[in-house]
C-alpha positions in Angstrom: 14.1 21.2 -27.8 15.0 18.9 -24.7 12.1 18.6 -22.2 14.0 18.3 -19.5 11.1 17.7 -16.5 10.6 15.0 -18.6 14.2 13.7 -17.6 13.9 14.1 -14.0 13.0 10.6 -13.6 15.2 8.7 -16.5 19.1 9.0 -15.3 19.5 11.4 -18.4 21.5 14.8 -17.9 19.3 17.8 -18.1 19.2 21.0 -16.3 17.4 21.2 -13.0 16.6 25.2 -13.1 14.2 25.0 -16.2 11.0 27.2 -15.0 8.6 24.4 -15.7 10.6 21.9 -13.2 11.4 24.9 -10.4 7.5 25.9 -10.7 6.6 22.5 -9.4 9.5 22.5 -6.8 8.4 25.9 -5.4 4.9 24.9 -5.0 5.9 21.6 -2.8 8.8 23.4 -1.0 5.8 26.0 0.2 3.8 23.2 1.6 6.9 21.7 3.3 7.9 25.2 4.3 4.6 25.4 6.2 4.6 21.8 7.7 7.8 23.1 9.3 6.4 25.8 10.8 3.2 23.8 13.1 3.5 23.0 16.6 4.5 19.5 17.7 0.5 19.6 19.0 -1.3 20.0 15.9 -0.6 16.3 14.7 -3.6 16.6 12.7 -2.8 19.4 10.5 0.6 17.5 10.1 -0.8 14.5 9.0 -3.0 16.5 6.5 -0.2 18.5 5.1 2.0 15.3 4.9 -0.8 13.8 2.3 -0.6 17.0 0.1 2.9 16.9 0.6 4.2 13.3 0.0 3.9 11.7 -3.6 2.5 8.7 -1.5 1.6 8.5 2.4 0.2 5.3 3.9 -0.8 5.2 7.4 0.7 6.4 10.6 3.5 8.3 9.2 5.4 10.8 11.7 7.8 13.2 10.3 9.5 15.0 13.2 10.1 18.9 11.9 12.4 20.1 10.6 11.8 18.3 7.3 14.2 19.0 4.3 13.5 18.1 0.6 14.8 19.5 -2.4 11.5 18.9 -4.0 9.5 19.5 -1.0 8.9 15.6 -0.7 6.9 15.4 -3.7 9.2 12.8 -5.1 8.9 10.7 -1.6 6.9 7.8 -1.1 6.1 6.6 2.1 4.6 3.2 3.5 2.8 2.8 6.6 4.0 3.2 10.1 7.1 4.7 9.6 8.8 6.9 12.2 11.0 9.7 10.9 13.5 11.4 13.4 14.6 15.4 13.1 16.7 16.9 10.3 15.5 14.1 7.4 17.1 15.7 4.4 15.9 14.1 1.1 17.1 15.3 -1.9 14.0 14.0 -3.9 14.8 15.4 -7.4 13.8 11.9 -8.7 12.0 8.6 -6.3 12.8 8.3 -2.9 10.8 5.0 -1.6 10.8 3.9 2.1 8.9 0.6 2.9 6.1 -0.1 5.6 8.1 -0.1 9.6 11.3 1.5 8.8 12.5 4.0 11.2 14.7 7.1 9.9 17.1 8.2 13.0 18.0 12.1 13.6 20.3 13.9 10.6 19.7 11.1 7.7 20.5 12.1 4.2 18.7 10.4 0.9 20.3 11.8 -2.1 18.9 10.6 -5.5 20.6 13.6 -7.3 24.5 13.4 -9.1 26.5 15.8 -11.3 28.9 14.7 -13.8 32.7 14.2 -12.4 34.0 15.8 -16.2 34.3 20.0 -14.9 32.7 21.3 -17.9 29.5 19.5 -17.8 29.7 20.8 -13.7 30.0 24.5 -14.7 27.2 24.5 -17.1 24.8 22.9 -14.3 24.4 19.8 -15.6 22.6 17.1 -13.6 21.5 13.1 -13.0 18.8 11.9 -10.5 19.0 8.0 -9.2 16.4 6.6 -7.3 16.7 5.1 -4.1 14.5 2.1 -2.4 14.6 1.3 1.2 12.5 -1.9 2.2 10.3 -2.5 4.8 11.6 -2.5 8.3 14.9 -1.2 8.0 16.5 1.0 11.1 18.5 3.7 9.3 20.8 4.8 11.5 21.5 8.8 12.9 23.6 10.6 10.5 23.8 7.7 7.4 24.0 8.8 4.1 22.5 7.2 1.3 23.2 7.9 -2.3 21.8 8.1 -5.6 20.8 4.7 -7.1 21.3 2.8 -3.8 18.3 0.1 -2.9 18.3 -1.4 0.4 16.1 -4.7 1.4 14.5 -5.2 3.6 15.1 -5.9 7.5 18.2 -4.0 7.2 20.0 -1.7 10.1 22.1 0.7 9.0 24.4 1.9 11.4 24.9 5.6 12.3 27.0 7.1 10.3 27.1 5.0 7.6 27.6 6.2 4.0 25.6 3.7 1.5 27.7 4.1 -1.7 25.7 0.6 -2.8 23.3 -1.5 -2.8 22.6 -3.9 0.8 20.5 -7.2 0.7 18.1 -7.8 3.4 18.3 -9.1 6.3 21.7 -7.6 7.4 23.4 -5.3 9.8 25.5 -3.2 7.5 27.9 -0.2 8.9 30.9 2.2 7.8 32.4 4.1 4.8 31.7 2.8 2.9 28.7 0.9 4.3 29.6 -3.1 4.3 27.3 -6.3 5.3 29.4 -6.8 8.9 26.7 -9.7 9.4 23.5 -11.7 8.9 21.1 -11.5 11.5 20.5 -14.6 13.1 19.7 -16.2 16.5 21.6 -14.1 18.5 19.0 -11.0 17.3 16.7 -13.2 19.1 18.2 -13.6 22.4 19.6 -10.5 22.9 18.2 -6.8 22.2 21.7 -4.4 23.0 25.0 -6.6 24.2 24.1 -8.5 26.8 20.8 -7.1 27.6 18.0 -10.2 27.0 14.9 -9.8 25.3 11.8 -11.2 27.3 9.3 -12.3 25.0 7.1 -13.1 28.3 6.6 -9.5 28.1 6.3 -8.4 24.3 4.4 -11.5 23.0 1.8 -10.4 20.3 
């Protein structure tokens, strides 16, 4: 017989509604269900409920509810000082990992599950999980999508919107459907913060 939580994490097909994997899912997806339901004020209890939650927290991670996860963010791991806006949907049936400094705009998808394009494998429920990486740094954009098997380096901005079909090298500004490299950063990222307005690094040295 298959063990098929045992193939939540290998890229192999199995079925996702075996009792010993939806078990596990229900008991995370109650914890998520209550971090959903506290008050913007109790950032303690949210913090608390995030390290039960979360397969890995570091520190001074903010997770604006509503929070979505198909396995109640067990699968998610999490660096430090990373900044989630509302509506984070991650479909965390396999690793989901998000380096230290990245900031996750409103509406962002992560999906790491698939399904087989051949019909009949579809109808009888059959299913893949890819994991996605995200470095450190990275500005995800409102609305991106970013699916199964994708890694993204780090020091990446992902613009809103976006669909990440593959994978992005760091360093980059990266945009569209699908999501392309439109450029390196470089010394203009240094001068100038949005268009033409100038950053003053009189103001915001270290």
């Amino acid at each position: 017989m298959i063990d098929m939580k045992a193939r939540l994490h290998t890229g192999e097909l199995y079925f996702p509604d075996s009792r010993e994997i939806t078990n596990d899912q229900r008991y995370y997806q109650d914890l998520l269900y209550e971090y959903n339901q506290t008050k913007p004020s109790e950032e303690l209890k949210r913090a608390e409920l995030l390290k039960k939650i979360l397969g890995d927290c570091g520190e001074d991670v903010y997770i604006e509810a509503p929070f979505y996860s198909n396995f109640g963010g067990h699968h998610c791991h999490f660096g430090s000082h990373i900044y989630v806006n509302y509506h984070l949907t991650c479909v965390d049936d396999t690793h989901i990992y998000i380096g230290d400094y990245t900031m996750i705009g409103p509406n962002v998808t992560i999906a790491t599950a698939g399904h087989p394009i051949l019909p009949e494998l579809r109808q009888r429920g059959l299913q893949y999980n890819m994991p996605v990486r995200i470095g450190q740094n990275c500005w995800i954009g409102a609305g991106a999508i970013i699916m199964p098997g994708v890694t993204i380096g780090d020091h990446v901005v992902i613009g809103a919107g976006s669909i990440v079909t593959k994978d992005i090298p760091s360093n980059v500004v990266a945009v569209g459907n699908p999501c392309k490299v439109m450029r390196e950063m470089g010394e203009h990222d240094r001068k100038y913060y949005f268009r033409d307005r100038k950053i003053d690094w009189e103001n915001w040295k270290e």
